[in-house]
C-alpha positions as CSV (number, residue, x, y, z in Angstrom):
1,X,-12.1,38.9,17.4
2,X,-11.7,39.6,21.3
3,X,-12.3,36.5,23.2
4,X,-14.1,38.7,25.6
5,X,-16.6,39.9,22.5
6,X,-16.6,36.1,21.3
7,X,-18.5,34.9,24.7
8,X,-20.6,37.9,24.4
9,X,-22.3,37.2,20.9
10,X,-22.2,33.7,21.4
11,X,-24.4,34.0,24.2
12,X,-26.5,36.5,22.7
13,X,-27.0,34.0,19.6
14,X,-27.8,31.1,22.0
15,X,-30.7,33.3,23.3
16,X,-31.8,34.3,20.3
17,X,-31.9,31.2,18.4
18,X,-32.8,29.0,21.4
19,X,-35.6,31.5,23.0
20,X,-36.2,34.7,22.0
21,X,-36.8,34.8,18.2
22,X,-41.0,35.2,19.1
23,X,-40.0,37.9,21.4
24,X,-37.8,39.4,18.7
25,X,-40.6,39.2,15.7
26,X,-37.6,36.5,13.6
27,X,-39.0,34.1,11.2
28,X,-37.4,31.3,12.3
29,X,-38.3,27.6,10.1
30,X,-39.9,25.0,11.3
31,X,-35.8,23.5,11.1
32,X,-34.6,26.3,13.5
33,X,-33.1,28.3,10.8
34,X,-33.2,32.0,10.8
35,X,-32.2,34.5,7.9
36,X,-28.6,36.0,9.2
37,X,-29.5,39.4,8.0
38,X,-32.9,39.6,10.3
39,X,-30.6,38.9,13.4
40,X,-27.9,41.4,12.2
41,X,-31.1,44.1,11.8
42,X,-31.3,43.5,15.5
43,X,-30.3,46.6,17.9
44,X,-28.5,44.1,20.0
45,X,-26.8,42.8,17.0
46,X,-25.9,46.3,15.9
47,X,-21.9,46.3,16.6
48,X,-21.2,42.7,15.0
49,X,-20.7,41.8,11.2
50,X,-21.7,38.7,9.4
51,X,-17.7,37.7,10.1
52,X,-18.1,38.1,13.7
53,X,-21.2,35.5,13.7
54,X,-19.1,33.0,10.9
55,X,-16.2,33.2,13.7
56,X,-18.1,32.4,16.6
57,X,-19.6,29.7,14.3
58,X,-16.2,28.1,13.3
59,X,-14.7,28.6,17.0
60,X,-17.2,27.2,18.9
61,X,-16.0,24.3,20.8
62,X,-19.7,22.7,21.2
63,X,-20.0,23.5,18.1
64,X,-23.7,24.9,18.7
65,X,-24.5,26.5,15.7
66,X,-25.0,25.9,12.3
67,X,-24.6,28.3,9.3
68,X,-25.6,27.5,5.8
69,X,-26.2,29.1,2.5
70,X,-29.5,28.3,1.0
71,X,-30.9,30.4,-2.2
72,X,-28.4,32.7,-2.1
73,X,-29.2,33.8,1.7
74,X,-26.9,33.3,5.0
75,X,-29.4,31.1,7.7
76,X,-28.4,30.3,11.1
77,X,-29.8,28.1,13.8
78,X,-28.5,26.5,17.2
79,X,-28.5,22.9,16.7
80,X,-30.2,22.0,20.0
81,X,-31.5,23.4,23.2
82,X,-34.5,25.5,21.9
83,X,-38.1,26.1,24.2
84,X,-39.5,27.2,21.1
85,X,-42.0,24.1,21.3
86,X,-44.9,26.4,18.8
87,X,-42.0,26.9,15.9
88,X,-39.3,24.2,15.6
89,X,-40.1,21.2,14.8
90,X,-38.2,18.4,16.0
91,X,-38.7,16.2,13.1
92,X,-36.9,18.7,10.9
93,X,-34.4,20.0,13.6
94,X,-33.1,16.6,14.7
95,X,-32.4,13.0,13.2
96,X,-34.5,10.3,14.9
97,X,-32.5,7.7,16.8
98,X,-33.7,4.0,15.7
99,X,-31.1,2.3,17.2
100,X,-30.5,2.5,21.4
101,X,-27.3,3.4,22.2
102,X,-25.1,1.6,24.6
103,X,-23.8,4.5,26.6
104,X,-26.0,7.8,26.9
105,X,-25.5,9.9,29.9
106,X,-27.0,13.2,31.6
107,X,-24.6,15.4,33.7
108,X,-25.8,17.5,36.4
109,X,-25.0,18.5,40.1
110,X,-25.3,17.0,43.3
111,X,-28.2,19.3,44.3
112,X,-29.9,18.3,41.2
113,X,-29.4,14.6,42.0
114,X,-31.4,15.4,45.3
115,X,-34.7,16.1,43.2
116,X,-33.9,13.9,40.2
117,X,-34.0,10.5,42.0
118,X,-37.5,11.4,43.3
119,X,-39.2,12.9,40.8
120,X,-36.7,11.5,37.4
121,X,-35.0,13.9,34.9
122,X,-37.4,16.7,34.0
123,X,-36.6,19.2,30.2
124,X,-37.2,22.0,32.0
125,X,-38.2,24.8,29.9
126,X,-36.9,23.4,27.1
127,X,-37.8,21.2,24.5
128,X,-35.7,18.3,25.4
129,X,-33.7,17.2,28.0
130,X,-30.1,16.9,26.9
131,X,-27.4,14.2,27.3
132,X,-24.3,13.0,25.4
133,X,-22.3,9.9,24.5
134,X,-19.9,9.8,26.9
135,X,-18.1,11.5,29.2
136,X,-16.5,15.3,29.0
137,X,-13.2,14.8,26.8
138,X,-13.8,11.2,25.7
139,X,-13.8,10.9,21.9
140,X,-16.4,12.2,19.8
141,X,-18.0,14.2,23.1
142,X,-18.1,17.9,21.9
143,X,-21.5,18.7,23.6
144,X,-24.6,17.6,25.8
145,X,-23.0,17.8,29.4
146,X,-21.1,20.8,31.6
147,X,-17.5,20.0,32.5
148,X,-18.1,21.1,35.8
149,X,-21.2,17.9,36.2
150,X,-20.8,16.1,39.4
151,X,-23.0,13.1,38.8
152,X,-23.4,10.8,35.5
153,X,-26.6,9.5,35.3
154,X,-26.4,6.2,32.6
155,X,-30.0,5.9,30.5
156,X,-31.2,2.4,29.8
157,X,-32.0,4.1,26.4
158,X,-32.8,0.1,25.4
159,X,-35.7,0.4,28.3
160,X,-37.2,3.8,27.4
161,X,-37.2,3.0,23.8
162,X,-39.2,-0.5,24.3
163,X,-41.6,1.7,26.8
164,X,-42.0,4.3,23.7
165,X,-40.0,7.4,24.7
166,X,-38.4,8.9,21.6
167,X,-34.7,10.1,21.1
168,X,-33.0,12.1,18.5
169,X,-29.4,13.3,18.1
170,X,-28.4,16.7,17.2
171,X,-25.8,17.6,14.3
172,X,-23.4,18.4,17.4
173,X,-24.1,14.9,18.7
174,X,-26.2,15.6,21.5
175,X,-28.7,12.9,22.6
176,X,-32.2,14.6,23.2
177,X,-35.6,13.2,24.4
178,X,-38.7,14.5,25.7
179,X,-39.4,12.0,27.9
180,X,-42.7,11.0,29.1
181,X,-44.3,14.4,29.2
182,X,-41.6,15.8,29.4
183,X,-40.2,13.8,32.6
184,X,-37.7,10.8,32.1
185,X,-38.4,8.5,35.3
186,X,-35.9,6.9,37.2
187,X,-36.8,3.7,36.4
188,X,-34.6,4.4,32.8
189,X,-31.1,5.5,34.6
190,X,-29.2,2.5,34.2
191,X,-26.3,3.2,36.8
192,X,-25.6,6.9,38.6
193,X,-22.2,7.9,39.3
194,X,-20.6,10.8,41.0
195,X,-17.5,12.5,39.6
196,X,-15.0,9.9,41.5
197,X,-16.8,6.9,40.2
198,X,-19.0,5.7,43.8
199,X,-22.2,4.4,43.0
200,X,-25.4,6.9,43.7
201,X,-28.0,4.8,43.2
């Protein structure tokens, strides 16, 4: 497959499975998961095969998605990222972190840092707000952060926990939380660095 077409239904499957399976009338599980031949039915999904989608699935370097046989029917789902709050349950979606970890950390930019020390890490429109377990190209990093992140913001995920804020981990190993209502204060960042190493905090 074209690398050029590869980008192209990878991002239409991100959108898709992430935001716009209401819009598109899917039935997507309370786990995310959405019948393969229901996205395939889509117009926009009307030059690609169920080989295209299993190659973007295999290829994927984040490894976003996750495809699975269940009673004799292809499903598909992204494995994190979704503003779907009314459909996926979390619960189902993710596996509940009992355990802090010692080193969790959310990439972003230096514009972002502006806001972010004032007002503390916010999900956005989505369900979660992402980080990973290290940083880009360290062992067992796949997902979570851009490459191109110019700050590292450590969580005290010890702190947040003891204070009640809830964290899961995707199948792609992507740490998620939602916060407190939907906001992770500043009090939680453990250390901030920017991409050279010198303290932001």
């Amino acid at each position: 497959m074209d690398p050029h077409e590869t980008i192209k239904l990878s991002k239409l499957l991100s959108y898709i499975l992430r935001h716009g399976a209401t819009k598109h009338k899917l039935n997507m599980r309370p786990d995310g998961y959405v019948l393969l031949d229901d996205i395939l039915a889509l117009a926009k999904f009307k030059s690609y095969t169920q080989e295209n989608i299993e190659h973007v699935v295999k290829t994927n370097d984040k490894q976003r998605y996750t495809l699975i046989e269940i009673n004799n029917q292809w499903m598909i789902r992204a494995n994190q990222g979704h503003s779907l709050k009314s459909i996926v349950d979390q619960e189902q979606l993710l596996e509940r972190i009992m355990e802090p970890y010692e080193t969790v950390i959310h990439g972003t930019s230096i514009k972002k840092w502006e806001i972010i020390k004032k007002s503390g890490l916010s999900r956005m429109n989505r369900l979660h707000i992402h980080c990973a377990i290290g940083l880009p190209g360290e062992s067992g990093v796949i997902s979570g952060m851009r490459e191109t992140s110019q700050v590292y913001i450590y969580i005290n995920m010890r702190k947040a926990m003891n204070d009640g804020i809830l964290f899961y981990k995707s199948s792609n190993n992507v740490i998620l939380t939602e916060g407190q209502d939907g906001i992770l204060l500043a009090k939680y960042f453990k250390k901030v660095l920017d991409h050279e190493g010198k303290s932001l905090l």
